[in-house]
C-alpha positions as CSV (number, residue, x, y, z in Angstrom):
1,X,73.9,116.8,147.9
2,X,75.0,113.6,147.7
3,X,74.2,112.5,151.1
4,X,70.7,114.0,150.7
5,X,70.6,112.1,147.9
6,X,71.4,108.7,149.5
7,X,69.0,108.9,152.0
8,X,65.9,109.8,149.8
9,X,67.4,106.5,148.1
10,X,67.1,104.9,150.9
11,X,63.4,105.6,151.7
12,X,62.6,105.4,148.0
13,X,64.0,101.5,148.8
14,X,61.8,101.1,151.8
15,X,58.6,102.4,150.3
16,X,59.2,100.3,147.1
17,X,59.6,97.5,149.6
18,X,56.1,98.4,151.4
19,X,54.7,98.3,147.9
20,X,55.6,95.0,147.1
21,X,54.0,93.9,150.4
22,X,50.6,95.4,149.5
23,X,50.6,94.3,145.9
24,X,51.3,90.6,147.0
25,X,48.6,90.8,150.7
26,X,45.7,92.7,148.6
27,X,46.2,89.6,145.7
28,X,46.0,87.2,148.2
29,X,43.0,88.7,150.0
30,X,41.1,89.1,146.7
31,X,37.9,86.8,146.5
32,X,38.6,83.2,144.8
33,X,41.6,80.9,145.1
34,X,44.3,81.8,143.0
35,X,44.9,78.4,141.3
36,X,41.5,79.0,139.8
37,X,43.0,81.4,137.1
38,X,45.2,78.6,135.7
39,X,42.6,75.9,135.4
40,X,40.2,75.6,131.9
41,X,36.6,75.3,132.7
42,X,36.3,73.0,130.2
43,X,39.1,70.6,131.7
44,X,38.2,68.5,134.5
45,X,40.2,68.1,136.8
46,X,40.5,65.5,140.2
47,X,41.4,66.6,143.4
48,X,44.7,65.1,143.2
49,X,45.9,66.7,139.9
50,X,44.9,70.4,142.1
51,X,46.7,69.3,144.7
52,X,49.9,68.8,142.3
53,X,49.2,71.9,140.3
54,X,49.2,74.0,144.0
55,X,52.5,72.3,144.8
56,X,54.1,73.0,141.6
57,X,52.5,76.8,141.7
58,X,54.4,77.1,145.5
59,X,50.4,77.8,146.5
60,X,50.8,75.2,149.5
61,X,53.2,77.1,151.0
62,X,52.3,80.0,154.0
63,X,52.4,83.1,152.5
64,X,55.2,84.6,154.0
65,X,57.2,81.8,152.4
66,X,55.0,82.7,149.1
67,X,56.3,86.5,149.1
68,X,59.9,85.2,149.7
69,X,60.0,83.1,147.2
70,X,58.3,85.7,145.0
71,X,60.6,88.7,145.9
72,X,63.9,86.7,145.0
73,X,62.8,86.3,141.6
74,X,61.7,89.9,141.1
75,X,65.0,91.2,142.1
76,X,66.4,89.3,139.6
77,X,64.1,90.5,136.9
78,X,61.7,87.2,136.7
79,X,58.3,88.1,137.5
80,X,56.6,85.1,136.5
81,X,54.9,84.0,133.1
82,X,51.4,85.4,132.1
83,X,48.8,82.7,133.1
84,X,47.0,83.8,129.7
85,X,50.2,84.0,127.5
86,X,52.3,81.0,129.1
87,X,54.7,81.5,126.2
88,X,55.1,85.4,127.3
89,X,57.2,86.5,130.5
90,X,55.5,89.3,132.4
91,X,59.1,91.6,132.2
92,X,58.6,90.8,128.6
93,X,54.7,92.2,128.6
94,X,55.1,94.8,130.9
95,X,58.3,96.6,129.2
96,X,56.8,96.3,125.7
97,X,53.6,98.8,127.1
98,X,56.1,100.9,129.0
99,X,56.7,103.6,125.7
100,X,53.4,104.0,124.9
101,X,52.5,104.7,128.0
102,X,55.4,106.6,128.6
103,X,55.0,108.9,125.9
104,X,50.7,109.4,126.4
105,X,51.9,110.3,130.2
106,X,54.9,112.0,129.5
107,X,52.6,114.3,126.7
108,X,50.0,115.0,128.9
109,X,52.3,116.4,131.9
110,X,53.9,118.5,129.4
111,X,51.0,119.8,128.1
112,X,49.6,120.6,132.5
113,X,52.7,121.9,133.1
114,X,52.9,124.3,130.3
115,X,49.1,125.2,130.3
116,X,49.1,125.1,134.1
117,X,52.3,127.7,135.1
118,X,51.0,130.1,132.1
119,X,47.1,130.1,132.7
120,X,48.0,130.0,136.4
121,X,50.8,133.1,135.9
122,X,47.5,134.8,133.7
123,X,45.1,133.9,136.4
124,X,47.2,135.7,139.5
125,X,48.3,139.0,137.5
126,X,45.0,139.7,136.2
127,X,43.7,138.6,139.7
128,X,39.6,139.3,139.6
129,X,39.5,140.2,136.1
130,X,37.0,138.6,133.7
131,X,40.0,136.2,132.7
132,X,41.0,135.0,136.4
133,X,37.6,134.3,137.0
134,X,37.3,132.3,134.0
135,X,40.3,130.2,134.1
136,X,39.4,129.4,137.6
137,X,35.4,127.9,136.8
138,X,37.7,125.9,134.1
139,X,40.3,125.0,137.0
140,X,37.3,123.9,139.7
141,X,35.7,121.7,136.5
142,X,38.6,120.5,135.4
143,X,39.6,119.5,139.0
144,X,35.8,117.9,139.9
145,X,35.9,115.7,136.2
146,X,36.8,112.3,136.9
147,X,39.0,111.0,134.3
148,X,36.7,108.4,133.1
149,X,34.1,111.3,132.6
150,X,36.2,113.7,131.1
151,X,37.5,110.8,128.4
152,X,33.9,109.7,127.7
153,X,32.7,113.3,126.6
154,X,35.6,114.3,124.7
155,X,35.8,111.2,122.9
156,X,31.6,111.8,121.9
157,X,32.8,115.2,121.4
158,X,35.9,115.0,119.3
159,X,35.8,111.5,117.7
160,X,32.0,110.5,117.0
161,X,30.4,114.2,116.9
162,X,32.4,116.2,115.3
163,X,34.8,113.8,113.7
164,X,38.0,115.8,114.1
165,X,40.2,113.2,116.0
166,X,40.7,109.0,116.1
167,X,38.4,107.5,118.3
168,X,41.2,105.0,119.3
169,X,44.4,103.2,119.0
170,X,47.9,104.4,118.7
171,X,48.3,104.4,114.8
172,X,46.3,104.0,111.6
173,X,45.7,100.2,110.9
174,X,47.1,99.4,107.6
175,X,49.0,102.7,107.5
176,X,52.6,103.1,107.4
177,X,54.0,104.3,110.4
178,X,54.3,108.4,110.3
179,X,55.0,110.7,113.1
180,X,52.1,112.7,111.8
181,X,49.6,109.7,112.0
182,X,51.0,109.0,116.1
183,X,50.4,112.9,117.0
184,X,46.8,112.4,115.4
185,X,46.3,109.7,117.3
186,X,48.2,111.1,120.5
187,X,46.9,114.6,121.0
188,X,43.2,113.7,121.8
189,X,44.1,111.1,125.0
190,X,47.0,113.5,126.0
191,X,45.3,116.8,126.4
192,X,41.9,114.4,128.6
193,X,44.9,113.0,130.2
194,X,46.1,116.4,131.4
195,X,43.0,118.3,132.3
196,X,43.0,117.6,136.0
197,X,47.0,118.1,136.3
198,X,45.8,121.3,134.4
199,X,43.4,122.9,136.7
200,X,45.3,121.5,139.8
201,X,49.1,123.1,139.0
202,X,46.9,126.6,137.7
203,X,45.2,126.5,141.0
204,X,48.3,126.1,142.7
205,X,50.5,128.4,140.9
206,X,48.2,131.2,140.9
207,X,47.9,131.2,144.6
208,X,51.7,130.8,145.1
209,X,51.8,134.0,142.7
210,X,49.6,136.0,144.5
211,X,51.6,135.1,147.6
212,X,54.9,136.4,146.0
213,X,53.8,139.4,144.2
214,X,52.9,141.0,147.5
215,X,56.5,140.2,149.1
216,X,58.8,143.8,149.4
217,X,61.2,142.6,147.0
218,X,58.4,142.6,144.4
219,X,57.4,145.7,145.3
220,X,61.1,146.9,145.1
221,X,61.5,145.9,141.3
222,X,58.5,148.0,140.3
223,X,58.9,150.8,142.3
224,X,62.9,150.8,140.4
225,X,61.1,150.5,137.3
226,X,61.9,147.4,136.1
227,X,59.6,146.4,133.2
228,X,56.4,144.4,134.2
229,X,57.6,141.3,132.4
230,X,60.5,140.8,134.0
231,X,59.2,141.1,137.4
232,X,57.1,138.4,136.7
233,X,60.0,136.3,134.9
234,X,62.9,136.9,136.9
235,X,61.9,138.2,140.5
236,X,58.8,136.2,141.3
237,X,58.4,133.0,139.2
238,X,61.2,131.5,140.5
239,X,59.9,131.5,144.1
240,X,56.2,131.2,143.3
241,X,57.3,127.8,141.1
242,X,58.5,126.1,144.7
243,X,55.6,124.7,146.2
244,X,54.1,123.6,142.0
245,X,57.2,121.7,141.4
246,X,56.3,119.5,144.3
247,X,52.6,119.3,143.3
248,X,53.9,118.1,139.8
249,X,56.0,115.2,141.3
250,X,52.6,114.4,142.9
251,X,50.3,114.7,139.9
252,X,52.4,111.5,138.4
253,X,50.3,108.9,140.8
254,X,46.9,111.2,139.5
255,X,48.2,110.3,136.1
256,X,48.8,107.4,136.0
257,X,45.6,106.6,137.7
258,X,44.0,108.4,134.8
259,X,45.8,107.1,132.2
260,X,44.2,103.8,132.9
261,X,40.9,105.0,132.0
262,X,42.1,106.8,129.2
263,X,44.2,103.6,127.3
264,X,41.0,101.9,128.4
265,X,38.4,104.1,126.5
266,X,41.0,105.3,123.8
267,X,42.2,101.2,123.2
268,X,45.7,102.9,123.6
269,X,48.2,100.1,124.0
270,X,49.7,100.8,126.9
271,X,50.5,100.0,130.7
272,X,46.7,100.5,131.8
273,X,44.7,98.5,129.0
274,X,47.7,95.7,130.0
275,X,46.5,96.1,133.4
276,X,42.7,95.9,133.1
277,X,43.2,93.0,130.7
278,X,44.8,91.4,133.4
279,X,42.3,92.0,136.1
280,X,39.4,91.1,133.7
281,X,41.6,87.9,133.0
282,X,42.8,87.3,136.9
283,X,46.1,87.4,135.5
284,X,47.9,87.1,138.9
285,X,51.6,88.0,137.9
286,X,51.0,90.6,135.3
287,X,48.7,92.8,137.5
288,X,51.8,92.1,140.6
289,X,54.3,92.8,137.9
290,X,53.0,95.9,136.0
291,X,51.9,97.2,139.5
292,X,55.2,97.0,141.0
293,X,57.2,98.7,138.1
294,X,55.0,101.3,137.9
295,X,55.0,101.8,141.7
296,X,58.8,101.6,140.7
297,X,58.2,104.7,138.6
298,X,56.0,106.8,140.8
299,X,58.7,106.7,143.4
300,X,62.1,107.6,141.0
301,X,59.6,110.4,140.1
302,X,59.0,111.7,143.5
303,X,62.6,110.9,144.6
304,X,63.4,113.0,141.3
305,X,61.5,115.6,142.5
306,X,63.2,115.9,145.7
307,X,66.2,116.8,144.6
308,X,65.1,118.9,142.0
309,X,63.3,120.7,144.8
310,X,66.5,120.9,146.8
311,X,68.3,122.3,144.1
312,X,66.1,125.1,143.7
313,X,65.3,126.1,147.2
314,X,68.3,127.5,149.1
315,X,66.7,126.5,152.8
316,X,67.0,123.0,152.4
317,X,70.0,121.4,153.9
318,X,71.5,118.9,151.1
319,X,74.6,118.1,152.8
């Protein structure tokens, strides 16, 4: 195990690496010059005090120096000042929008992987039943809703129609802080969050369900009389959850893509409204730096995944 751990290390490492690449090339082919973002419209400026700001910036060097120079800070943690908060280093910015974000994403895979496995378990015993073909129009709508859609409607639904839920923000302004106030707040962006992980782990597990209650073993346990609930439970969830526990490593990158929308329409203060603040602002190091952490995430994720896939299946060599 620990060998097969090293080496998805190891390729977690190289693919953080290839990130980092990307981030800093797509910046740099962006339209505009960089050194555009630090200069004040209303300040003029001659050509010789650009020429000195480019210098001092490291802009005049080729970009492979550029990236050099860039990567040795990250690894040690500085990832440059916010061109729009000078005062504020981008570590600084970035890890105080990590826990909300954190907890909206970490709530909304909770609720897909609960509602997904059970809908999906629902879905396969009572295959072409009124209620499998009903979770599955859900599943195919919930899969074909793009985030930004599905936040829109259920924030005219929910917040501005019938009133039920915050139209935005993380807490009550001018309200002490309450756990009860941050669940108000939380459950609306949550559940948008998680209805394409929903539909896309029910989909999933019901066909990996169907799969395994047609194995002999199955078949075995019923014909003995086991009870009907424990054939589900013990014999065939186990195996049927193989393939799903994959697709919910996977579903992090669809999350946090969604979240993004979803901080942005809900003004939640997290990791995405940072993010399109920063592109609306041309914030060059905050958009590297919050990219690059969270690629940082999305790969301890799938690396996590990995081995919690080798622990549960028996075929794969962890030695």
């Amino acid at each position: 195990m620990l060998r097969y751990s090293l080496r998805r290390l190891l390729i977690g490492g190289g693919m953080l690496f290839a990130l980092s690449i990307l981030i800093f090339i797509m910046l740099r082919l962006t339209p505009g010059d960089p050194i555009d973002a630090y200069i004040d419209p209303n300040v003029p400026m001659s050509a010789s005090d650009l020429a000195e700001l480019r210098v001092t910036l490291g802009l005049d060097q080729p970009l492979p120096v550029q990236y050099v120079a860039w990567l040795q800070q990250a690894l040690t943690g500085n990832l440059g000042h916010s061109i729009k908060r000078p005062d504020q280093p981008v570590l600084g910015l970035v890890l105080s929008r990590v826990g909300p974000t954190v907890l909206l994403m970490g709530s909304a895979i909770a609720i897909a992987i609960i509602a997904g496995i059970a809908t999906g378990i629902v879905s396969a015993v009572r295959r072409n039943s009124l209620a499998d073909l009903s979770l599955s129009v859900l599943a195919v709508t919930g899969i074909s809703s793009p985030p930004f859609l599905s936040a829109l409607v259920g924030l005219y639904l929910f917040s501005v129609y019938f009133r039920w839920m915050p139209s935005g923000g993380m807490l009550t302004p001018g309200r002490e802080f309450s756990v009860a106030d941050l669940l108000h707040h939380l459950i609306l962006p949550a559940t948008l969050l998680a209805v394409a992980q929903t539909a896309l782990i029910m989909r999933y597990m019901r066909a990996s369900m169907l799969e395994v209650l047609n194995q002999d073993y199955v078949r075995t346990a019923r014909a003995k009389g086991v009870f009907e609930f424990w054939v589900i439970t013990k014999h065939a969830l186990r195996n049927a959850l193989l393939p799903v526990i994959t697709l919910i490593g996977s579903t992090i990158g669809l999350a946090i893509g969604g979240a993004i929308f979803i901080e942005s329409v809900f003004n939640w203060p997290g990791m995405g409204l940072l993010m399109v603040d920063a592109v609306e602002g041309r914030d060059y190091p905050v958009i590297m730096g919050s990219t690059l952490v969270i690629g940082a995430c999305v790969i301890a994720v799938n690396l996590l995944t990995d081995l919690a896939y080798a622990m549960v299946d028996p075929r794969i060599k962890v030695g």
